[in-house]
C-alpha positions in Angstrom: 34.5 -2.2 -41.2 36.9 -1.1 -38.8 41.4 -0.9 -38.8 41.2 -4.7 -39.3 43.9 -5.1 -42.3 45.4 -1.9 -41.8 46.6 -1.4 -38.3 46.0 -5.0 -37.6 43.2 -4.4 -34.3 40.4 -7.0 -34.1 37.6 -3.6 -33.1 37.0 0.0 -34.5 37.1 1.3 -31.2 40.3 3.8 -30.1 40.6 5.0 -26.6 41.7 8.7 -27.1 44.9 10.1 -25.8 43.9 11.6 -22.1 46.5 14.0 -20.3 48.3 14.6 -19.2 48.6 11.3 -17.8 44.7 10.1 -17.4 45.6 7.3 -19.9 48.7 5.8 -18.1 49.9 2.0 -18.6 46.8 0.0 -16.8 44.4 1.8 -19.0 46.3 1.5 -22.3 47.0 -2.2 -21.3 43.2 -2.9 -20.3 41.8 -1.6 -24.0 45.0 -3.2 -25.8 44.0 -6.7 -23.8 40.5 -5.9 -25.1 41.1 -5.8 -28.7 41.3 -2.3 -29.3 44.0 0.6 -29.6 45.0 2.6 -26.0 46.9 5.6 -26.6 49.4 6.7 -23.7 50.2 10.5 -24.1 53.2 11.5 -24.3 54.7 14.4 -21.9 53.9 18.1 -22.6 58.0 18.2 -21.7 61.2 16.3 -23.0 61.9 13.5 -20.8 62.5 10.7 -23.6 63.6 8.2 -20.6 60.4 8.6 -18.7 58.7 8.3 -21.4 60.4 5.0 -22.6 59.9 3.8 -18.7 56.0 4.4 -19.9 56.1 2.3 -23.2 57.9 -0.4 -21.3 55.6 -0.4 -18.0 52.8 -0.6 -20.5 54.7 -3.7 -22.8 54.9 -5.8 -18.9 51.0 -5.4 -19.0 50.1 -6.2 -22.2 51.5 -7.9 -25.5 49.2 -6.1 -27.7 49.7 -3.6 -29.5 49.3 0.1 -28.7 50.1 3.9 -29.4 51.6 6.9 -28.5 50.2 10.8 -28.5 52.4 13.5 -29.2 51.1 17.1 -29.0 53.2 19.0 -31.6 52.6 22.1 -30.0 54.7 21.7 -27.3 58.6 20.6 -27.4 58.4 16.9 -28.4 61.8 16.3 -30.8 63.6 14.1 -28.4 60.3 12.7 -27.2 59.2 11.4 -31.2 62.8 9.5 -31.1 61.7 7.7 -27.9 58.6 6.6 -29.5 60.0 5.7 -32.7 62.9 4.1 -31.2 60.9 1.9 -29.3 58.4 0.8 -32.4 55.3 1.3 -31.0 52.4 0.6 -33.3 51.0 3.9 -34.1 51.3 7.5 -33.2 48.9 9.7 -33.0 49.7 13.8 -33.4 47.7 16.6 -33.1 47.8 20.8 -32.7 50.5 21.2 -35.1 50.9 20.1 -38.7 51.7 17.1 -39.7 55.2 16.8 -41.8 56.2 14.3 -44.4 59.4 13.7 -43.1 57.9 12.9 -39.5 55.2 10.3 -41.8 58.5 9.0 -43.7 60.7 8.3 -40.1 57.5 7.0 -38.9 57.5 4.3 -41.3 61.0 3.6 -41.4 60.6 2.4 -38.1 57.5 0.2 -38.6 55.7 2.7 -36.9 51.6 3.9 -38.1 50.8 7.5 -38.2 47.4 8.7 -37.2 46.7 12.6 -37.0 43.8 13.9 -35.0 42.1 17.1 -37.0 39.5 19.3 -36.5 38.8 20.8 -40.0 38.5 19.8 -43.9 41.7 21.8 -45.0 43.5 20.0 -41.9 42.3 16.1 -43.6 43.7 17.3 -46.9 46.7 18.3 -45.7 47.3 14.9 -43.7 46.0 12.7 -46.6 48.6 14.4 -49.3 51.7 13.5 -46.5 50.5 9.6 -46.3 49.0 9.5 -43.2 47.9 5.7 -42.3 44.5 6.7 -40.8 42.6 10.2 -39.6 41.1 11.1 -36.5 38.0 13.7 -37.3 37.3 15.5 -33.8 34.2 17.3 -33.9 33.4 20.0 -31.6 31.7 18.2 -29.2 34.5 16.6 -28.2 35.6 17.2 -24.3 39.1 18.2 -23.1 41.3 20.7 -26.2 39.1 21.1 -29.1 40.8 21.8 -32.3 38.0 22.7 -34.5 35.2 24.9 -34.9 33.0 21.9 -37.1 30.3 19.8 -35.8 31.4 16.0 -35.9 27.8 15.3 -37.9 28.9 17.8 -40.7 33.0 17.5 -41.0 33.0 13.7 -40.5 31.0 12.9 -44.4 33.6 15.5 -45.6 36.3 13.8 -44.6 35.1 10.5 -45.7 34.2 11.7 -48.8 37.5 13.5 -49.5 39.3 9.9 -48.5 37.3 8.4 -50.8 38.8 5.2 -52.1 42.3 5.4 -50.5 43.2 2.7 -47.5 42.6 5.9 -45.3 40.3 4.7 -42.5 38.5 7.8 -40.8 38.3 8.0 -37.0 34.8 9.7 -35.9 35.5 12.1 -32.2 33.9 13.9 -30.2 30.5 13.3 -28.2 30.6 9.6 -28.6 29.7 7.3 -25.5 27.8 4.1 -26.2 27.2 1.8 -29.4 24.8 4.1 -30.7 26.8 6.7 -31.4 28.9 4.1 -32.7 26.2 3.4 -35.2 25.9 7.0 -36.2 29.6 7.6 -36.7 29.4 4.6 -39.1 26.5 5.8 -40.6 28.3 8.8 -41.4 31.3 6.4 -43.1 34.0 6.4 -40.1 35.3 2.9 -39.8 36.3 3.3 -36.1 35.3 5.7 -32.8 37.7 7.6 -30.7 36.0 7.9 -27.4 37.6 10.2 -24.7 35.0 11.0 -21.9 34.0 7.1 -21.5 37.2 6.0 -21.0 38.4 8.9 -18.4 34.7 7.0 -16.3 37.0 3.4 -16.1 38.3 1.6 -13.3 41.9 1.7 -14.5 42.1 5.3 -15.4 44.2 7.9 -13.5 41.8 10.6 -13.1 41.1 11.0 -9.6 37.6 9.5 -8.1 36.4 13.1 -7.8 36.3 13.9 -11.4 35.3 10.4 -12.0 32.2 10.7 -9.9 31.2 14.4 -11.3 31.5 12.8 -15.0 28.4 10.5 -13.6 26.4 13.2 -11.3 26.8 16.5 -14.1 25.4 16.1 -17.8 26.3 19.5 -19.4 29.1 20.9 -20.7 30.5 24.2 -22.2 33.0 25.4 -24.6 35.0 27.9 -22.9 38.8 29.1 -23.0 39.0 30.1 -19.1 41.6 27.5 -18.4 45.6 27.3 -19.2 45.1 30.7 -21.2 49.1 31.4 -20.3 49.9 27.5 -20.9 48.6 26.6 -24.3 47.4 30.1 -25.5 44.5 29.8 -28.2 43.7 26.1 -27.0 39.7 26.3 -26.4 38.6 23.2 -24.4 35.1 21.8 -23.5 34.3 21.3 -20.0 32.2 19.9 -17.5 29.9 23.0 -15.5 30.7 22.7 -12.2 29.6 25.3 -10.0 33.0 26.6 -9.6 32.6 27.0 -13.4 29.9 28.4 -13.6 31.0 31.0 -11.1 33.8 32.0 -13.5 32.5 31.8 -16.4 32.8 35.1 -17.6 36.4 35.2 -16.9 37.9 39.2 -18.2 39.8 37.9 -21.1 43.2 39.6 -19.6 43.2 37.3 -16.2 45.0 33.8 -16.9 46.2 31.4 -14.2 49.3 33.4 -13.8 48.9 35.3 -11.1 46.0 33.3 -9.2 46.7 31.2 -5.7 47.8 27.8 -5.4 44.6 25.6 -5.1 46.5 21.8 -5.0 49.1 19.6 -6.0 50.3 17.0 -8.7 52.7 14.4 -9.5 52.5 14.3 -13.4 54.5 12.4 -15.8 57.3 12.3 -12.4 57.5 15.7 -12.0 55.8 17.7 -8.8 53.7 20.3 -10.0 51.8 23.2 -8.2 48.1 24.0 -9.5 46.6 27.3 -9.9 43.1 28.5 -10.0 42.6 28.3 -13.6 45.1 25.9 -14.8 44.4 23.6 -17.7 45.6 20.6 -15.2 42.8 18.4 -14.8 43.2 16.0 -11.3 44.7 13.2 -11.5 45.3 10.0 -8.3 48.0 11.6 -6.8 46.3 15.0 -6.3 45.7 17.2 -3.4 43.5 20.3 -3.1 40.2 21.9 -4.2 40.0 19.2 -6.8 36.3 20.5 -7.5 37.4 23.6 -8.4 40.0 22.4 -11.0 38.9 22.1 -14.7 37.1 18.7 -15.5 37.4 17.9 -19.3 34.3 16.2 -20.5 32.3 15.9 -24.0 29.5 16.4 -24.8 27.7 12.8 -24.5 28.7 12.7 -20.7 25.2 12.7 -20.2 25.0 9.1 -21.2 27.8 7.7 -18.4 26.5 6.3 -15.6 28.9 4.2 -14.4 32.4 3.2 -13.9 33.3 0.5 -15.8 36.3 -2.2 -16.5 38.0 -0.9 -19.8 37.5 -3.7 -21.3 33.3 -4.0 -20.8 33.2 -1.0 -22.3 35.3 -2.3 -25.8 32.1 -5.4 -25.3 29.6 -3.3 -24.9 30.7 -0.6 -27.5 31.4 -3.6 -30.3 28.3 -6.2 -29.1 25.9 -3.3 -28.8 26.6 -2.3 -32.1 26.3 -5.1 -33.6 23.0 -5.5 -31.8 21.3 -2.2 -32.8 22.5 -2.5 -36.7 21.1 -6.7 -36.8 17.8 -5.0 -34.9 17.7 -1.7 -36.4 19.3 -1.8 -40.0 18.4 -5.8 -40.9 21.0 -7.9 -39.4 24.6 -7.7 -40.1 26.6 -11.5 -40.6 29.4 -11.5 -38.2 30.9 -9.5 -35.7 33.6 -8.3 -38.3 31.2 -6.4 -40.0 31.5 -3.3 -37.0 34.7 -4.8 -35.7 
């Protein structure tokens, strides 16, 4: 099971595009170096140099592959050429549709195209442009949530409407140790997309704040308080803080707009101010109330209790896996069988 033979990575296992710059170089590099794919995440701006300065930074760390994120609902044009340009192994797009001339430049430059969706009608519609692979994110999934579906119901959907084409399908959303693993292959992904975990690693550029709240709080909520002005109609799920839960209930007019200045960022190289409300989740280099900034996190939080390496948590997703199916299930024969 797994991309082996179609993306060419030796593990299943896909560290989800974090942003806006929680999955930087060092944490690409470290789940590239450990056999699996690291997306970077492309700027919510243009800056096509930066973000070649990214892909580069990331080549001097690694000589794996890796990919690149693109959300399509904000500007990206000059941004896809970077990527392209520089032939990264796979790009991943989401919140937008996904076109066949994009899937067409794509492969004219040796590059894979992977689409994250959230619904059955959106799999259809990436499977009939030629898509190389699908991302199914089901609602339990932390950060932007693009669907209204469960991942336990839409994922057997989406396998079954694959069926027998060279379409691997990506299970997200709630997914933290090998056995969710397990169950998402249970369900017939070939791979994981894991999110939350990987934002709880050593080289991740969230700052140790939100780090340390993803181990101390457990629940989370689907909500569309934050970055209602930014990204309108973008629910996300998030971690309940007690600022949270303090505005929770939100009147649906009141955005970030107009609310005071509660830190400071430097994202992507540009210096950015943080409202009460924002959809900017801290990051190192920020200063401020960083507990009462929004903290993306899924719905399996509740199972991290530590920070770890990147790279121990590729070995303890795959080995664990392949533990609980040889324990559980009757004994697989070799690692390849979940890699």
């Amino acid at each position: 099971m797994g991309w082996k033979g179609v993306l060419g990575f030796e593990y299943g296992v896909v560290q989800a595009p974090l942003g806006p710059d929680i999955s930087g170089p060092e944490l690409v590099a470290a789940v590239a170096n450990a056999g699996a794919i690291g997306f970077l995440r492309a700027p919510d701006w243009e800056t096509p140099d930066y973000l070649r300065g990214l892909i580069k930074k990331t080549r001097t760390l690694t000589d794996k592959p890796f990919g690149v994120a693109v959300i399509l609902a904000f500007p990206h044009e000059e941004n896809m050429k970077a990527i392209l340009a520089e032939k990264v192994a796979v790009l991943q797009v989401s919140w937008g549709d996904v076109r066949e001339e994009l899937v067409h430049e794509a492969h004219c430059a040796g590059v894979k195209v992977v689409p994250q969706v959230g619904s059955f009608e959106e799999a259809r519609k990436a499977i009939d442009v030629g898509v190389d692979a699908i991302i199914v994110q089901g609602r339990e999934a932390g950060g932007h949530v693009i669907g209204q579906d469960g991942l336990i119901s839409l994922l057997p959907r989406v396998v079954d409407l694959v069926g027998d084409r060279d379409i691997p399908v990506i299970a997200a959303g709630g997914i933290v140790d090998e056995r969710g693993y397990v169950a998402a292959l249970a369900l017939g992904a070939q791979g994981i997309c894991l999110g939350t975990r990987f934002v709880a690693t050593e080289e991740s550029h969230a700052h140790p704040i939100y780090k340390r709240k993803l181990l101390e709080l457990d629940e989370t909520e689907y909500t569309n308080v934050f970055g209602r002005a930014r990204w309108p109609g973008a629910p996300q799920r998030v971690l309940e803080t007690p600022f949270f839960k303090d505005w929770k209930s939100l009147p649906a007019h009141e955005s970030e707009i107009n609310q005071p200045l509660i830190g400071h960022s430097t994202i992507n190289g540009m210096e950015k101010d943080i409202r009460r409300f924002s959809g900017t989740v801290p990051n190192r280099t920020t200063t401020g109330d960083i507990e009462s900034m929004v903290l993306y996190a899924g719905e399996g939080v509740g199972l991290i209790k530590e920070i770890l390496p990147a790279a121990e948590v590729v070995k303890r997703l795959v080995e664990g896996a392949q533990l609980l199916i040889h324990q559980q299930f009757g004994g697989l024969k070799s690692k390849d069988e979940v890699a």
